[in-house]
N, C-alpha and C positions, 0 to 999 in steps of 0.2 A: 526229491526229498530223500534225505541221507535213513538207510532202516535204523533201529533201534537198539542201543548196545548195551551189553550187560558185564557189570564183571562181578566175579564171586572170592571171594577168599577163604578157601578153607583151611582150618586150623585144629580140626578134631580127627580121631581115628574110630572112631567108637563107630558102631551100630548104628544105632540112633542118631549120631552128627552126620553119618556119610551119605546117608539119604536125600537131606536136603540139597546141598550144593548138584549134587547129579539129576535131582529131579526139575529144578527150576533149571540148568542148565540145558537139560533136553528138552524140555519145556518150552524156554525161550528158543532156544535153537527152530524148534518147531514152527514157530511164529516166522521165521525167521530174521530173528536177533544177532546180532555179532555176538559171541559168547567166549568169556576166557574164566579160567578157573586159575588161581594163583594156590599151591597146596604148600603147605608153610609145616615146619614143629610136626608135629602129630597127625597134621591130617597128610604127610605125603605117605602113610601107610597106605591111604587110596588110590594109590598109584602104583604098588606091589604088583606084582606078577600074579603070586598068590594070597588074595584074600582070607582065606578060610582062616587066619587069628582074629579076624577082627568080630567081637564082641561087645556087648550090653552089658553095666554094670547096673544090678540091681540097689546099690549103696550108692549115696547121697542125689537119688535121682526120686524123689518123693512124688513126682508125678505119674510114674509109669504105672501102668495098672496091669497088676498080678490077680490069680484067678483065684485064688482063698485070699482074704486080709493077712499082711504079716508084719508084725514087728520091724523095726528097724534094723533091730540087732542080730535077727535071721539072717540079713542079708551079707552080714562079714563070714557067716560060716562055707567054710571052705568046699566050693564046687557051687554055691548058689550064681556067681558069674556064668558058670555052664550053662549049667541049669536053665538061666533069662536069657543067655543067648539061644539057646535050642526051643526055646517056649515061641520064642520074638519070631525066627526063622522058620518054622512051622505056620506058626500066625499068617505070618506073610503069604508064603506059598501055599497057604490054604485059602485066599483073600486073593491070589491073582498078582500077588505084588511082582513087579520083576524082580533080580536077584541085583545084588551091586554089580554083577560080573557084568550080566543083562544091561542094568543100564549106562554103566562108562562103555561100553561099546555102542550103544545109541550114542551115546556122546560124542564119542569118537567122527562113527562114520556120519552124524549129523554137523561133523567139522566145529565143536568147540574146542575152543583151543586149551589145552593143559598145560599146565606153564606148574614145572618147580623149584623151590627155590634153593638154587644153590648155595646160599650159603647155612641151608638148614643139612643139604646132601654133606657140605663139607666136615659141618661141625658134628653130625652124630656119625659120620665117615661110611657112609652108605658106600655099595658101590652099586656105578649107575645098571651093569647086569640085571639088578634087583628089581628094577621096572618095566614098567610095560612099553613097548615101542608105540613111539605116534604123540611121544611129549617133548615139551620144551624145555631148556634151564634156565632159567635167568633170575637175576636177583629183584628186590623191592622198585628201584628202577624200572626196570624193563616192564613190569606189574602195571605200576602207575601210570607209564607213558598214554595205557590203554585204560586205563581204569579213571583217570582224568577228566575222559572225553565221552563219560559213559551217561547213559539215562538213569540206568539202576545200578549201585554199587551196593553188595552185601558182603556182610561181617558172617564165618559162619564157621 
């Protein structure tokens, strides 16, 4: 019997998006799952070399929970983005969390596959120097070929 395969697609850069895709990814991987990650728009910021922009926005994210109540309109005042990200990042490594750095390197050496999409690298004109080694390029194609034939496909 064939194991179990997962594909992810991520499409966010933020804080809070890049958590997901890495964690069921290591996750499954752990199971041991075939696991590919397709990073698309926004979320190939997860694939930077260096991390440290990537950030929490406290505005139109009405779920998040901040440690005094605040207003909506607090959160466009300038440096509150900081601010939620230094709160969030604390949080974490106060909590045990891994770091994003932490966990796409589990990912890695747990052999999920990283797949970018090149024609997100072309159009915002990345250059590929800017990431980390140990990923793939390929376009919507090459994604599917593997995402087709999957157990779990997630939107993320």
């Amino acid at each position: 019997m064939a194991g179990k395969k997962m594909a992810i697609i991520a499409t966010k850069g933020t804080l809070d998006m890049a958590y997901p895709p890495l964690i069921l990814g290591s996750t499954a991987a752990s199971l041991g799952w075939d696991v590919q990650v397709f990073f698309t728009f926004y979320g190939l910021q997860l694939l930077r070399k260096d991390l440290s922009g990537i950030a929490i926005s406290p505005l139109a994210n009405p779920a998040m929970p901040m440690p005094v109540p605040m207003p909506v309109i607090v959160s466009v005042l300038p440096g509150m983005e900081a601010m939620a990200t230094m709160m969030m990042k604390k949080k974490m490594k106060d909590k045990g969390v891994a770091s994003l750095e932490e966990l796409r390197t589990i990912c890695l050496e747990s052999d999920v596959k990283f797949i970018a999409c090149q024609m997100t690298v072309d159009l915002f004109e990345f250059d590929k120097s800017e990431f980390i080694d140990g990923i793939e390029y390929g376009g919507a194609a090459t994604f599917l070929k593997f995402a087709g034939d999957t157990d779990v496909c997630l939107f993320i």
